[in-house]
N, C-alpha and C positions, 0 to 999 in steps of 0.2 A: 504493500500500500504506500501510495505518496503525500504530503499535506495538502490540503482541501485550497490553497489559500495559492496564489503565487503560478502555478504549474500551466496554468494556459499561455502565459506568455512564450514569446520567439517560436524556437520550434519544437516547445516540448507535445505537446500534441501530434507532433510527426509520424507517421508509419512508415518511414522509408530507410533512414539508417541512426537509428537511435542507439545510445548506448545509457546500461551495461549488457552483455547477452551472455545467453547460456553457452559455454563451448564444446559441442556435443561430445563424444567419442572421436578415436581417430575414423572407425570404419566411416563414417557420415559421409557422405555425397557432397555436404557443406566444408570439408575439411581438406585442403592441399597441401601434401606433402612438400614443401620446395625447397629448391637448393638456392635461394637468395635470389630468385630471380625478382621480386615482390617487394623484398625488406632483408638489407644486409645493414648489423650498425658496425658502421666505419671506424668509429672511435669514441668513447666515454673519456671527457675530460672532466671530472668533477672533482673538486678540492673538498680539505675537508672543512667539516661546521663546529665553529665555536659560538659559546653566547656573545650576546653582544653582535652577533654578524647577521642576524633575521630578528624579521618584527612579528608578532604572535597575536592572533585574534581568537575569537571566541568560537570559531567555527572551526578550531582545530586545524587552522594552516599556518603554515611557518612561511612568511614572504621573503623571497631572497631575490626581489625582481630587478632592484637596484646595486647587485653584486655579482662579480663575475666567481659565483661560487659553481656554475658548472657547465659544460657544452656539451653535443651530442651528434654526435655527424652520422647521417643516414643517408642509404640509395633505396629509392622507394621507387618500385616500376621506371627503374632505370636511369633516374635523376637524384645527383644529389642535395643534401639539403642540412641546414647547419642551424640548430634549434640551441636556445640558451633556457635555462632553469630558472622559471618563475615563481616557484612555490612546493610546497607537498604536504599532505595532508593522509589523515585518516579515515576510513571508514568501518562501521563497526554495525552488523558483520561486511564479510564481503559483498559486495556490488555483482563483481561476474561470478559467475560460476564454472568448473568442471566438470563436468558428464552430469548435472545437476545437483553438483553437491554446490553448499554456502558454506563459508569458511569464515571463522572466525573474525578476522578483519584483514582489511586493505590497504596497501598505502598506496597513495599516485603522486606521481614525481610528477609536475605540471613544467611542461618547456612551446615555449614562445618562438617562432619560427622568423631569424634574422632576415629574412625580405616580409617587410609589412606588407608588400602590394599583393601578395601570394593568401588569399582570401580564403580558396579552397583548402589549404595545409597550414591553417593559421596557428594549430596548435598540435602536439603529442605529447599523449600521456604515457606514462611507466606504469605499469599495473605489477603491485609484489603481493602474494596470499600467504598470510602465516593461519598456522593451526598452534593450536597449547595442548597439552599435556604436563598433568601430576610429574611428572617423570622427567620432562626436559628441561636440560636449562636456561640461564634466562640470554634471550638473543640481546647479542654484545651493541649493535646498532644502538636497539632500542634501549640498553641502559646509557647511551651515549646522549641520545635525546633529553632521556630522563622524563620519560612519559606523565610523571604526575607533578615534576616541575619544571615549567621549561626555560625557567633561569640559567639553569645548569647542565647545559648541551656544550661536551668534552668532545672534540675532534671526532665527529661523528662521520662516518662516511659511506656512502652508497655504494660504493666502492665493494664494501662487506659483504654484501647481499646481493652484486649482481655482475655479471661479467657478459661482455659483447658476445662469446660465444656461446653463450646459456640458449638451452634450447625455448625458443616465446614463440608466443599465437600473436597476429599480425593483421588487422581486418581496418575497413572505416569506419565511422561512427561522430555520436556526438559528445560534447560535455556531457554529468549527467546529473549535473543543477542546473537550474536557471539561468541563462535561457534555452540552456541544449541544443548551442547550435552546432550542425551536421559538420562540421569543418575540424575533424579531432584523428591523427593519423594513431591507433591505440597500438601499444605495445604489451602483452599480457604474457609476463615469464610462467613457464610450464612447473619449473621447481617452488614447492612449498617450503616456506620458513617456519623453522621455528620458535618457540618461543615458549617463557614456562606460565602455567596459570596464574602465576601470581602478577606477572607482566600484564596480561589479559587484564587481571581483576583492576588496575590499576587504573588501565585505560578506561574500562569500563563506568567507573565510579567516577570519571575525571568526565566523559562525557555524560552520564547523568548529573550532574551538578552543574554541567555549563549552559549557555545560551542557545547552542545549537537548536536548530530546527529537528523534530524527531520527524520521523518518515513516516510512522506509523505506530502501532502500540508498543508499548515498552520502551526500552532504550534502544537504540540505532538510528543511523543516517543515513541508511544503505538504501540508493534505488533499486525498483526491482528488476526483474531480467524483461529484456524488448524483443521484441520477434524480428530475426536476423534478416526477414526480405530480402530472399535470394542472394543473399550476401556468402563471398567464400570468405572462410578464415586460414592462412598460411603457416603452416608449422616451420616455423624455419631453424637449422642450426638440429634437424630431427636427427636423434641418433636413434629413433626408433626404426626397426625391419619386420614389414608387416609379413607374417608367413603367407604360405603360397593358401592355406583356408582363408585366413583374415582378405586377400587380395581378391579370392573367390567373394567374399561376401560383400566387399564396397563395390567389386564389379557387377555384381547383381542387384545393388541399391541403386546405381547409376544407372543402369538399366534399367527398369523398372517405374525412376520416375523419367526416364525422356521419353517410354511408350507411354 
């Protein structure tokens, strides 16, 4: 569910490339295997985050709009393109989903695309999914941020948690606040973070007591999943090999829906 108030504006009422989306299975008809023809990232330049170097609001984003705290150089359908880090933020639980599962929470790295005139590619987001567990310890990122103060962010860096060769899903889509407009190139890494409950419960308790807008019942921000409209998603950097049954049965999906 989303808040009653606010949600007609720009294009969130859209049916055509909205985000967040479910990301099916690999066998799906909706899912291409590629070898970077799509989305190759070039280069992660991100430095690390001390306090004092971003400004913090109540909707749980850290602004780093006015810093050159990080770059990102991407060939996207054969052109490239050199985005700078505006911000990032949490959501609680996850936004996208895996073969329909929702995970814990999300972070999105928001980067701002250095040709302003470039209106269709005006933004890409990093999409990272952590899950918790009694058992796991606590993810080193996130005690850098310092999730329940954000006074106290020690050379944090994104760095930690993601690498250009990491296997990510790659599709178009839009913001997925207001005003959701379709102009958002998404990057969603395949590998799950983790992190230990106690990190969770932190965040948890940090966004029920703030300002935030709640989405729906109970505590969270998360929109819900949008229906992909013929939309492919690109697995790139796959180091999966789908066997010669799994091959048989995407070949019989694909089939199936072009008759």
């Amino acid at each position: 569910p989303e808040p009653p108030q606010g949600w007609e504006e720009g294009d969130c009422q859209s049916t055509q490339i909205q985000s967040p989306i479910n990301i099916p299975p690999i066998i799906d008809e909706s899912i291409v295997i590629d070898n970077g023809n799509h989305a190759t990232i070039k280069s992660l330049s991100y430095s690390t985050i001390n306090s004092g170097e971003v400004k913090f609001d109540n909707n749980h984003k850290w602004t780093t709009k006015e810093l050159d705290i990080g770059y990102l150089n991407i060939k996207l359908n054969h052109t490239e393109y050199k985005y700078k880090i505006h911000s990032f933020h949490f959501h609680l639980n996850s936004e996208h989903r895996l073969e329909n599962k929702q995970y814990p929470m999300e972070m999105h790295i928001v980067h701002k695309n250095m040709d302003p005139n470039d209106k269709d590619n005006a933004n890409l987001v990093v999409g990272v999914l952590f899950d918790y567990n009694s058992e796991y310890e606590d993810n080193q990122f996130l005690n850098d941020i310092n999730l329940s103060n954000e006074k106290e962010i020690k050379n944090a860096s994104f760095l930690s948690l993601i690498n250009k060769d990491d296997e990510f899903y790659y599709y178009k889509g839009s913001l997925t606040t207001v005003p959701c407009t379709e102009n958002v190139n998404w990057i969603v890494f395949k590998d799950i973070k983790r992190m230990s409950y106690g990190q969770f419960d932190k965040f948890r308790k940090w966004i029920e007591t703030s300002d935030t807008k709640y989405y729906g019942r109970g505590y969270g921000n998360a929109r819900g999943p949008k229906d992909l409209s013929n939309r492919k998603i690109y697995l790139e950097n796959s180091k999966t090999k789908l066997s010669s049954k799994l091959k048989g049965l995407k070949y019989m999906k694909n089939s199936e829906n072009n008759n």
